[in-house]
C-alpha positions as CSV (number, residue, x, y, z in Angstrom):
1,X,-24.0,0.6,41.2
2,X,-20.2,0.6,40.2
3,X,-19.3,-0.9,44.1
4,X,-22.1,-3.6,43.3
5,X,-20.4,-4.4,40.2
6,X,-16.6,-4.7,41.2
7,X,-18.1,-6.8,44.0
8,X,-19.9,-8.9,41.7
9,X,-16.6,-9.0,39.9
10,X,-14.1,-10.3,42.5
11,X,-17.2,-12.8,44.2
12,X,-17.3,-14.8,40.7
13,X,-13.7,-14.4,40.2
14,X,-13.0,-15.6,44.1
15,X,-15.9,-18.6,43.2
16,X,-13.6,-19.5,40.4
17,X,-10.4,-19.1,42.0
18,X,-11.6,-21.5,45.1
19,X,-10.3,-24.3,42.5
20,X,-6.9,-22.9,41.2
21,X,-6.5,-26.1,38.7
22,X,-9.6,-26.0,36.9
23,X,-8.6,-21.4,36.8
24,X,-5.5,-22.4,35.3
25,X,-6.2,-25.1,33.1
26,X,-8.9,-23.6,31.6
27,X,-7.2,-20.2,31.0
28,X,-4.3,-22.0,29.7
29,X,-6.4,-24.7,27.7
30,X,-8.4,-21.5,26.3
31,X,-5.4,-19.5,25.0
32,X,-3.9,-22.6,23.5
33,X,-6.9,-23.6,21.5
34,X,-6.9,-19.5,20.3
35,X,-3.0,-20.1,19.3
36,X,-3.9,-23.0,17.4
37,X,-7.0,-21.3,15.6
38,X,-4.8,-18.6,14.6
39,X,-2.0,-21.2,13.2
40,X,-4.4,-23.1,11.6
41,X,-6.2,-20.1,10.0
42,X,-2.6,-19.2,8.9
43,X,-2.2,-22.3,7.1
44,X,-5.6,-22.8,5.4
45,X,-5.6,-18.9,4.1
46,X,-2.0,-17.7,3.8
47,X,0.8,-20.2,3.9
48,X,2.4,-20.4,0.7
49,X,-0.8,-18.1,-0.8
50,X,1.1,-15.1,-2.0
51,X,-2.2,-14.0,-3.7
52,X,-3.8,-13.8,0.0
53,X,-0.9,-12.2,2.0
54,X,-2.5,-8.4,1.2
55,X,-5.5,-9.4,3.4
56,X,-3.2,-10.8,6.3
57,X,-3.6,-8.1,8.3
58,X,-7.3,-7.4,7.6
59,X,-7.4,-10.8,9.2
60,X,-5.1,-10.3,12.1
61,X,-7.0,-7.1,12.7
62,X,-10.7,-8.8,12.8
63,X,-9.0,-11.6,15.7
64,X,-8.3,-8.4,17.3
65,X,-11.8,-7.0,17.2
66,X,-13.0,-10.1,18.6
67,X,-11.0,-11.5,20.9
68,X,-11.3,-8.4,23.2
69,X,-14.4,-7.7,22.5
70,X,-15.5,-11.3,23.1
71,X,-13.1,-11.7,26.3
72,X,-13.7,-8.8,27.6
73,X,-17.6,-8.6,27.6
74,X,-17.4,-12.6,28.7
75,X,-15.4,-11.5,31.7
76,X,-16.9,-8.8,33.2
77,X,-20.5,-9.6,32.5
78,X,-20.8,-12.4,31.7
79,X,-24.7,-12.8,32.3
80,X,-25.4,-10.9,28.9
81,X,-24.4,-13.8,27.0
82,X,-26.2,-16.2,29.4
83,X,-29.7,-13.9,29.1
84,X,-31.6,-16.5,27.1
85,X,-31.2,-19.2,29.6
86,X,-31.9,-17.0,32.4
87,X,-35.0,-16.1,31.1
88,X,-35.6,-20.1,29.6
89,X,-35.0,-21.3,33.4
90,X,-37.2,-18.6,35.2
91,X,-33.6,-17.3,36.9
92,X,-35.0,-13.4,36.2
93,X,-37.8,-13.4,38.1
94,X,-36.2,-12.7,42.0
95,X,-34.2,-10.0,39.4
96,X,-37.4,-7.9,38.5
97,X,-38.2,-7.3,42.7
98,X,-35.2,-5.1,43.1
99,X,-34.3,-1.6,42.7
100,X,-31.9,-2.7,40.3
101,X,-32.8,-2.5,36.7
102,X,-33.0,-6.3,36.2
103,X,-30.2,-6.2,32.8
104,X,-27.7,-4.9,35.0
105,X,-28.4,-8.0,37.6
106,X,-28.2,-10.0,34.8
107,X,-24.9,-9.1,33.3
108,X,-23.2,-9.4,36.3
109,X,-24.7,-12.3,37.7
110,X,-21.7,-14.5,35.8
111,X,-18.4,-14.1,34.8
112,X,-15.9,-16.7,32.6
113,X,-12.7,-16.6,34.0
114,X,-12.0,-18.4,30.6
115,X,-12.8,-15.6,28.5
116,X,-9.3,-13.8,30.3
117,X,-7.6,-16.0,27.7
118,X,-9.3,-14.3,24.9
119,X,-9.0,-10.8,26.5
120,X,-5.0,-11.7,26.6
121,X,-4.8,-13.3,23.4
122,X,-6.5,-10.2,21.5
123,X,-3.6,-7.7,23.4
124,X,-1.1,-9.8,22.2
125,X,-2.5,-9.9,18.5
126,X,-2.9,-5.9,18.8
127,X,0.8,-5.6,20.0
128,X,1.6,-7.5,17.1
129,X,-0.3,-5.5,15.3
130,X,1.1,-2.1,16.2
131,X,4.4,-3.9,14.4
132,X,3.1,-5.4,11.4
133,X,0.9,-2.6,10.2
134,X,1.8,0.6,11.9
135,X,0.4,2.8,14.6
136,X,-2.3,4.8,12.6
137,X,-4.0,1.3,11.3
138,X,-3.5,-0.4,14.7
139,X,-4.6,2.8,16.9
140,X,-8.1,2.7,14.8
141,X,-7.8,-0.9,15.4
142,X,-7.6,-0.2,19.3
143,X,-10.3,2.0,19.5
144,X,-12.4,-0.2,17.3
145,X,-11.9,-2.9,19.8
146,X,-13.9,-0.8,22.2
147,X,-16.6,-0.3,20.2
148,X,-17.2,-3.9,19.1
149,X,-17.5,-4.4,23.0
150,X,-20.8,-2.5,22.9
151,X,-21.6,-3.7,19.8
152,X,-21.4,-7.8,21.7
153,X,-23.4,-6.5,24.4
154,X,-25.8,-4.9,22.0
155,X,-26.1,-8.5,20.3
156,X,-26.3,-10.5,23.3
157,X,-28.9,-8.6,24.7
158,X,-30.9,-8.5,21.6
159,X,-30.6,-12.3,21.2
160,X,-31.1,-13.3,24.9
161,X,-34.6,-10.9,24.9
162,X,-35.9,-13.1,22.1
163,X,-36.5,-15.9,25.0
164,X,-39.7,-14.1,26.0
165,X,-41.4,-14.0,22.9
166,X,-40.7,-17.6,21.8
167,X,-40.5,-21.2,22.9
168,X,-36.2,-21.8,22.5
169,X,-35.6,-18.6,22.4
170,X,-32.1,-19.9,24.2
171,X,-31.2,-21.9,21.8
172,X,-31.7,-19.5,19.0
173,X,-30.1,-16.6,21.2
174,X,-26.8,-18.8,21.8
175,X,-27.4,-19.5,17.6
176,X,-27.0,-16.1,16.7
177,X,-24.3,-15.0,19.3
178,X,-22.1,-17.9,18.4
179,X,-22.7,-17.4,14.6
180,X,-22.0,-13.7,14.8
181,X,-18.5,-14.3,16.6
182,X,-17.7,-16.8,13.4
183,X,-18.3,-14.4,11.2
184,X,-16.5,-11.6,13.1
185,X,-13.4,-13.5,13.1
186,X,-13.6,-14.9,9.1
187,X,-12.7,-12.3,6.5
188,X,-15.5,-12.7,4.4
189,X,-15.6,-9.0,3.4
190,X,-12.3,-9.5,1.4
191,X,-14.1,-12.4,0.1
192,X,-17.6,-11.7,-1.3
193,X,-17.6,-8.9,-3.7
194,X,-20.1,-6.6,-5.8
195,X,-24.0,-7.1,-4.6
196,X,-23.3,-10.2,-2.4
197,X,-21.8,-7.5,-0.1
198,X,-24.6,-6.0,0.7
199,X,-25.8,-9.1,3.2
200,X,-22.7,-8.1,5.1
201,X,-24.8,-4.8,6.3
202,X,-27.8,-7.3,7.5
203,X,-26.2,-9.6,9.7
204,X,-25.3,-8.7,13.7
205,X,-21.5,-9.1,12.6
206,X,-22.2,-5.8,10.6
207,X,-21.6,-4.3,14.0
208,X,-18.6,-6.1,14.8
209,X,-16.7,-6.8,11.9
210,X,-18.1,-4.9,9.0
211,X,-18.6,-1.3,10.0
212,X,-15.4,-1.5,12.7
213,X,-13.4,-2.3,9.6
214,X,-14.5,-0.1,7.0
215,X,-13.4,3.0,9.2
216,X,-9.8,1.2,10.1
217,X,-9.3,0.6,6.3
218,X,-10.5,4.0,5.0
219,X,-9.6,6.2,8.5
220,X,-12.8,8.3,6.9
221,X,-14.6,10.7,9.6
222,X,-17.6,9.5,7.7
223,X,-17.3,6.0,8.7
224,X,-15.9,6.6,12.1
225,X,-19.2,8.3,12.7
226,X,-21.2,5.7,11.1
227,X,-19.7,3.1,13.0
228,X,-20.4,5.0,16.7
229,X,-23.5,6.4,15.6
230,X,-25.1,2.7,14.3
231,X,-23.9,0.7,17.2
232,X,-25.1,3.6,19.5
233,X,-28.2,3.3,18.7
234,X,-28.4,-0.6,18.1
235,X,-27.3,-0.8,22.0
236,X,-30.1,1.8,23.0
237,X,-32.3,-0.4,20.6
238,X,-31.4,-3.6,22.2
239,X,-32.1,-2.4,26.0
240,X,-35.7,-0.8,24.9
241,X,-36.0,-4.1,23.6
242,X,-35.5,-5.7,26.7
243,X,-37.4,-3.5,29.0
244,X,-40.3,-4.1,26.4
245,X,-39.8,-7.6,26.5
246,X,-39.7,-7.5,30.6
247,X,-42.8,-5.4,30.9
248,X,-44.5,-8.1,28.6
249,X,-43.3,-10.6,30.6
250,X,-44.8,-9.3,33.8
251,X,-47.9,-8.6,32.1
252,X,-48.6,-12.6,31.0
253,X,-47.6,-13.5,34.5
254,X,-49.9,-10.9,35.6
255,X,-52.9,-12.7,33.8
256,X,-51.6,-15.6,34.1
257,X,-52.3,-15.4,37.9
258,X,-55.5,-13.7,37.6
């Protein structure tokens, strides 16, 4: 499986490589537009805001969070994120003949060479991190970083199953993926306070941004282990969720053909 993967891997990368302008241009135009986020997030938040320099790098640490975990997931399986339109455009179907479990098929059927720009622009924020903030804040900060990756797949999988139980199940599934990364990347738990906090813990970006920063602010065993233990299960939740929605799937077809 792990030979099939780094195969998959260097095939898309080599598809995407073939035209070395378009690789470059859109890595380059990708980082650029993340450059110019960030600058103009500085300026709308913090410029000239002494009141909101304290949450600086709360928000430095959630581009972090994202930007690898986006990039990375993007890069190496890339599919995930695409699972609502592969199951919208009947694409799974040859997938669910094979040995293979069909999500693993899935996730490395694509790859978004693009998405390197984010990877490379969330290890430069974290570098800059480890300056700004100190290594204890910016290690959690690292290892955080890896589990928002799960949490993203966790999501994208979740959201790209709900094509099999309803009619634009894409469009909602790209809805909630894009909506989540927006929320991820905005500091709105430094924002909303008292009850109005609790809708932070009800959302997907509860798994990326709220529980991942609660243990990097506090450096608490307790929410370390909430954080692994919650996203942990949400990924084993999202894949039961999918085989369900795949054995469902074949069923319909089953009757469908009878």
């Amino acid at each position: 499986m792990l030979s099939l993967f780094w195969k998959a891997i260097k095939h898309n990368w080599s598809a995407q490589a073939s035209n070395p302008v378009n690789l470059w241009s859109g890595l380059i135009t990708m980082i650029v537009n993340n450059v110019l986020f960030l600058y103009g997030m500085w300026l709308m938040l913090f410029a000239g805001k002494s009141q909101n320099q304290l949450i600086f790098p709360f928000y430095l640490t959630l581009t972090v969070l994202a930007y690898i975990g986006w990039g990375t997931l993007n890069f190496f399986v890339g599919g995930l994120k695409e699972l609502g339109d592969i199951i919208d455009d009947g694409k799974l179907e040859p997938m669910l003949g094979t040995p293979r479990h069909p999500l693993f098929l899935v996730a490395i059927s694509r790859s978004s060479v693009t998405a390197l720009g984010d990877f490379l622009q969330g290890l430069f924020t974290l570098g800059f991190l480890y300056w700004y903030t100190g290594y204890g804040w910016a290690l959690r900060a690292t290892f955080s970083s890896v589990i928002v990756i799960i949490a993203f797949a966790a999501i994208f999988i979740a959201a790209g199953t709900l094509a099999f139980f309803m009619n634009r199940g894409a469009s909602l599934s790209i809805f909630i993926i894009e909506s989540t990364l927006s929320f991820t990347m905005y500091p709105v738990t430094k924002i909303l306070e008292g009850n109005s906090r609790m809708i932070l813990y009800l959302i997907p970006a509860a798994l990326t941004a709220t529980l991942p920063m609660a243990w990097i602010e506090s450096a608490n065993w307790s929410d370390f282990l909430i954080m692994i233990s919650v996203t942990t299960l949400c990924f084993i939740l999202s894949i039961l969720f999918f085989n369900f929605g795949v054995k469902n799937y074949k069923a319909s077809n089953y009757i469908s053909a009878k």
